[in-house]
C-alpha positions in Angstrom: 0.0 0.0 0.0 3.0 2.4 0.4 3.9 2.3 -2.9 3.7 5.2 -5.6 0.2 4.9 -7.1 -0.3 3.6 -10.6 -1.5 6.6 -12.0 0.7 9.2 -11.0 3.6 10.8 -13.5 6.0 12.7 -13.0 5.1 17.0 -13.1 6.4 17.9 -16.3 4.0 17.9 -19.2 3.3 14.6 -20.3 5.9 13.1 -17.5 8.5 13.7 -19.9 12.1 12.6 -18.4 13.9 13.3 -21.3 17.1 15.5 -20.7 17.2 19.0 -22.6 20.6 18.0 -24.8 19.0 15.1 -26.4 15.7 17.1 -27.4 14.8 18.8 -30.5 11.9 20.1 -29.3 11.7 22.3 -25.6 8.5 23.0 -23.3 8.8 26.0 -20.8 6.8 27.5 -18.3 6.8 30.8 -18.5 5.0 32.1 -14.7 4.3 35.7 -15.9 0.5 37.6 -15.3 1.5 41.2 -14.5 0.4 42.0 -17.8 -3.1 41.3 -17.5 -5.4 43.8 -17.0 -9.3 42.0 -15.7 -8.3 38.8 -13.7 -4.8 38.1 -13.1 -3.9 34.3 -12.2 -2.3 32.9 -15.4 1.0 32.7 -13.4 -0.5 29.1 -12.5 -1.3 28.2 -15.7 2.0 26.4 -16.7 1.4 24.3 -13.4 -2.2 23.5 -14.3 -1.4 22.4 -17.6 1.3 20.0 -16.9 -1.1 18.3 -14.3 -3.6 18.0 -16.7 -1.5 16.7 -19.2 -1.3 13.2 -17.8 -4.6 12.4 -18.8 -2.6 12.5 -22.4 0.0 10.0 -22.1 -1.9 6.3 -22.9 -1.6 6.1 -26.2 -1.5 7.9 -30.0 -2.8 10.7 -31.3 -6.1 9.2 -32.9 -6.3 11.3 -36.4 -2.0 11.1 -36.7 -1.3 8.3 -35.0 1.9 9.9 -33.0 2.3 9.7 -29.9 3.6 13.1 -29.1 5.7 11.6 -25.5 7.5 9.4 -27.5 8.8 12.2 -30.0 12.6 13.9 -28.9 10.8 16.9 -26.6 11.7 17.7 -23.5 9.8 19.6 -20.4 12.7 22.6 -19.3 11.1 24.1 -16.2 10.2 27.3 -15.8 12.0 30.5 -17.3 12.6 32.8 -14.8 10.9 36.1 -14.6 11.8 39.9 -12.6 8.9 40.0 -10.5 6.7 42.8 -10.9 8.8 44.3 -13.2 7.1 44.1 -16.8 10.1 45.3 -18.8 12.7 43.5 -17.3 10.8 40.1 -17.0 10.3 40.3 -21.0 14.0 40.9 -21.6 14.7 38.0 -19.3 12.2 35.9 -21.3 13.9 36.5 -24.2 17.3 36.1 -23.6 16.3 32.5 -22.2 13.9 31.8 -25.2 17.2 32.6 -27.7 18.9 29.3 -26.4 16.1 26.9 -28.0 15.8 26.2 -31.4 11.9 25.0 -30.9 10.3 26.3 -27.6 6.8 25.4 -26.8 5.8 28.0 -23.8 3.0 27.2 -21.4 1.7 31.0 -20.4 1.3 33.3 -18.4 -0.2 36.2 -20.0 -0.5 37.1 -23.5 2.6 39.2 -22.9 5.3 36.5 -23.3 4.4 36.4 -26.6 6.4 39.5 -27.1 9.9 38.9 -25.9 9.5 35.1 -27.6 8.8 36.9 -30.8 11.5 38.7 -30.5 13.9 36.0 -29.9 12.6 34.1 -32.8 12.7 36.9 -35.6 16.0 37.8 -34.8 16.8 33.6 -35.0 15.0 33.5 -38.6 16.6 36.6 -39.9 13.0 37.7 -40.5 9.7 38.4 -39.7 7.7 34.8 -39.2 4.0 34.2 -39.8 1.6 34.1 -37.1 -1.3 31.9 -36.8 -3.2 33.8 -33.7 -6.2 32.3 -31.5 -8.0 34.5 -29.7 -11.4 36.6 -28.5 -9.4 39.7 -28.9 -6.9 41.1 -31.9 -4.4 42.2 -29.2 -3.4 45.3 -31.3 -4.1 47.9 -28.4 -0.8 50.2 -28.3 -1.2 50.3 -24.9 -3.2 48.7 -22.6 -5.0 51.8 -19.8 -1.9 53.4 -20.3 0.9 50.2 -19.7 2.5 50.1 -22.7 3.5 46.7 -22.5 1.0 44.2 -21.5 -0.8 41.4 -23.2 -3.6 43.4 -25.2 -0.7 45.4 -26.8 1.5 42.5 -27.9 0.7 42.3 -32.0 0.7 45.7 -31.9 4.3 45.8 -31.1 5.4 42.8 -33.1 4.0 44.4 -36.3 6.0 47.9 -35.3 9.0 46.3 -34.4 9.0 43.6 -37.8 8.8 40.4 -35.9 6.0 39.3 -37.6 4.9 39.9 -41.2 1.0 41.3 -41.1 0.2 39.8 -44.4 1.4 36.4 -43.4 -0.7 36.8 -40.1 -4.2 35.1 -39.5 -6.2 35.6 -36.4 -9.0 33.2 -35.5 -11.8 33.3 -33.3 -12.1 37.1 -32.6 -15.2 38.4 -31.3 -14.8 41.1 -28.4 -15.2 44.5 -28.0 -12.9 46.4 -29.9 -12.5 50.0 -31.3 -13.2 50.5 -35.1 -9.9 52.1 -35.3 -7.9 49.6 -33.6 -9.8 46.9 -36.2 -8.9 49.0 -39.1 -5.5 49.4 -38.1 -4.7 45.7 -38.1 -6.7 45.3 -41.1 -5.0 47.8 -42.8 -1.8 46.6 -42.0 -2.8 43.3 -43.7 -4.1 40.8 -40.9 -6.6 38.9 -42.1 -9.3 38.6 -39.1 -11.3 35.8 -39.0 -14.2 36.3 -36.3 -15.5 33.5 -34.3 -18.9 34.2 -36.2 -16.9 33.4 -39.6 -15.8 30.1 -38.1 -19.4 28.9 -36.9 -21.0 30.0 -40.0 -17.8 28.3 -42.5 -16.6 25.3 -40.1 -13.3 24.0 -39.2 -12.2 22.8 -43.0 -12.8 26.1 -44.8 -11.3 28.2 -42.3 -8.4 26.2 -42.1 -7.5 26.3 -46.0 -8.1 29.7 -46.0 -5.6 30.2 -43.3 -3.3 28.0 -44.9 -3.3 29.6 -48.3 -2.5 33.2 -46.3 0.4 31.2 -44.1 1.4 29.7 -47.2 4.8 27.6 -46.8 6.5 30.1 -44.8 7.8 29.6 -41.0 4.9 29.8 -38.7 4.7 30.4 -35.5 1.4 29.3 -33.7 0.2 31.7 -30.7 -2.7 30.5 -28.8 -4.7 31.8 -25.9 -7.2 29.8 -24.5 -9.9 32.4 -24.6 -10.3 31.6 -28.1 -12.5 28.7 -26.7 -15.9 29.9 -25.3 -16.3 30.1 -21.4 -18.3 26.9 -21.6 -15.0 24.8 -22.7 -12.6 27.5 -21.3 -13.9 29.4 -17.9 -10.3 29.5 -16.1 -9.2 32.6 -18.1 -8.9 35.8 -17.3 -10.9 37.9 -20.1 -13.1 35.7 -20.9 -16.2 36.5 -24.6 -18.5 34.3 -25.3 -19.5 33.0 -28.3 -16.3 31.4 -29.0 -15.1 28.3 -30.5 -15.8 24.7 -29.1 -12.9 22.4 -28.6 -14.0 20.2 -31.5 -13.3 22.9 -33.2 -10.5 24.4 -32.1 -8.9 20.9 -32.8 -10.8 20.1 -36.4 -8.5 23.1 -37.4 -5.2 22.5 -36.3 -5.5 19.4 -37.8 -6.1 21.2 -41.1 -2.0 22.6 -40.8 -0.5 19.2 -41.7 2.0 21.0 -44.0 2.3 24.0 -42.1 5.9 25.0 -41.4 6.4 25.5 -37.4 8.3 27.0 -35.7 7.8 27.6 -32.0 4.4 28.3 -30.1 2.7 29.1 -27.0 -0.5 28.6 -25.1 -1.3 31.8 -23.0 -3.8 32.9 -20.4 -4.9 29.7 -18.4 -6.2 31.0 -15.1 -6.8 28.2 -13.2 -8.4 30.0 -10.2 -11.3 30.3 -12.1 -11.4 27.1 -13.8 -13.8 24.1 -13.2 -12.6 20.3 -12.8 -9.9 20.8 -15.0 -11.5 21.7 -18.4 -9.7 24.7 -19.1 -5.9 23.0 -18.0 -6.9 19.9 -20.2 -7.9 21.6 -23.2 -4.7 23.7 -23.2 -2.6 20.9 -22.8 -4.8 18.9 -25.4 -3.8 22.0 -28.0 0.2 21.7 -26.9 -0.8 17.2 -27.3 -2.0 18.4 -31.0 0.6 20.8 -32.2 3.1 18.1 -31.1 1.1 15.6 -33.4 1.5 18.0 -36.0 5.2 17.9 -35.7 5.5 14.1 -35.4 3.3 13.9 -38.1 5.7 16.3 -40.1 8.7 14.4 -38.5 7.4 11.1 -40.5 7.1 12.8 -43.6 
């Protein structure tokens, strides 16, 4: 009876024990929420997600037939971060995020996106695509006055080149936003695609339209997890409803089997406000997918 129960694995995501040399792939948590500005808590979320991850680990991926454990990835620990200090914490996330060739980061806030886009644009030698899920275009210059926080990120990355607007899809968005700040990232060459689009289209069509804008160029995949509706996502911090179901959510991912990746992260997990788990699981079911998606690129 004193033995260690059946079920339990070890913390990291997935209880991978692979060391960090022999991996090609790298998961980090990145503790960061000081750039939230309605519910903080995502600082959790990389926590939450790894303990929900173990109810991943018994098998294949059921559409690519991968198990994503079994592929060379490795869980890193947590970056560390300058608490309470916005500006310092993102140059310490991106010095750290410049020493992996493919980091997966488990969020924290929206903000992280930032300083990891950073780190992989100057990597590449030039801006990437973005393949962005979310309620919310996240093209606010500022955030009540913070400059840098997690509704301002995009807006940043297109001002500073990281990113190349044209090459940059956004899925799911459906919150309040000003008609400027929509026109500006429209006009800059985003193409928006509102959750309404999605329900009205379904999963196949919006994902070959997103491909055919990604094109076969390096993509980097930012997700946060209020894309999902509050039913199948309430542990966020800004959460909209009328969002996207998990079906969903997965039925397009699974439409990027030739998509080029290159890093991505899974942002705003609060699990405070969360209930039995959902919110934790489905994150870490998205990471599960978008490491089928590299297996399943890995096999050729």
């Amino acid at each position: 009876m004193a033995n260690t129960p059946t079920f339990a694995t070890p913390a990291s995501f997935l209880g991978l024990s692979r060391a960090q040399g022999d991996a090609a792939f790298h998961i980090a948590g990145i503790p960061f929420d000081i750039g939230t500005t309605n519910r903080s808590g995502a600082r959790f979320g990389p926590a939450a997600i790894r303990q929900a991850s173990r109810m991943l680990v018994d098998g294949d991926h059921p559409h690519w037939w991968v198990d994503p454990a079994q592929l060379p990835v490795a869980d890193i620990g947590d970056f560390a971060i300058a608490l309470g200090d916005i500006a310092k914490s993102l140059a310490l996330i991106e010095q750290q995020a410049a020493a992996h060739e493919h980091l997966i980061a488990l969020g924290g806030d929206h903000s992280i996106s930032l300083p990891l886009l950073r780190a992989l644009a100057k990597k590449n030698g030039a801006p990437v695509s973005l393949l962005h899920f979310d309620a919310h275009v996240d093209t606010w210059p500022d955030n009540f006055g913070q400059a840098y926080a997690h509704g301002s990120v995009f807006f940043h990355a297109i001002n500073e080149g990281l990113i190349d607007p044209r090459r940059t899809v956004q899925i799911g968005i459906r919150s309040p936003v000003a008609k400027n700040i929509h026109d500006w990232t429209v006009g800059h060459g985003v193409t928006i695609m509102t959750a309404q689009q999605v329900h009205e289209a379904g999963p196949g069509t919006v994902a070959k339209h997103a491909a055919s804008v990604l094109s076969d160029t390096p993509v980097y995949l930012s997700f946060d997890i209020d894309c999902l509706d509050p039913a199948f996502a309430p542990g966020t911090g800004t959460p909209e409803i009328g969002g996207l179901a998990s079906w969903q959510v997965q039925a397009i991912l699974r439409g990027f089997d030739a998509a080029n990746f290159i890093g991505m992260d899974i942002v705003e997990v609060a699990p405070a406000y969360d209930i039995a788990e959902i919110t934790s699981l489905a994150a870490a079911t998205i990471v599960w997918e978008y490491l089928a998606l590299l297996g399943h690129r890995l096999r050729g």
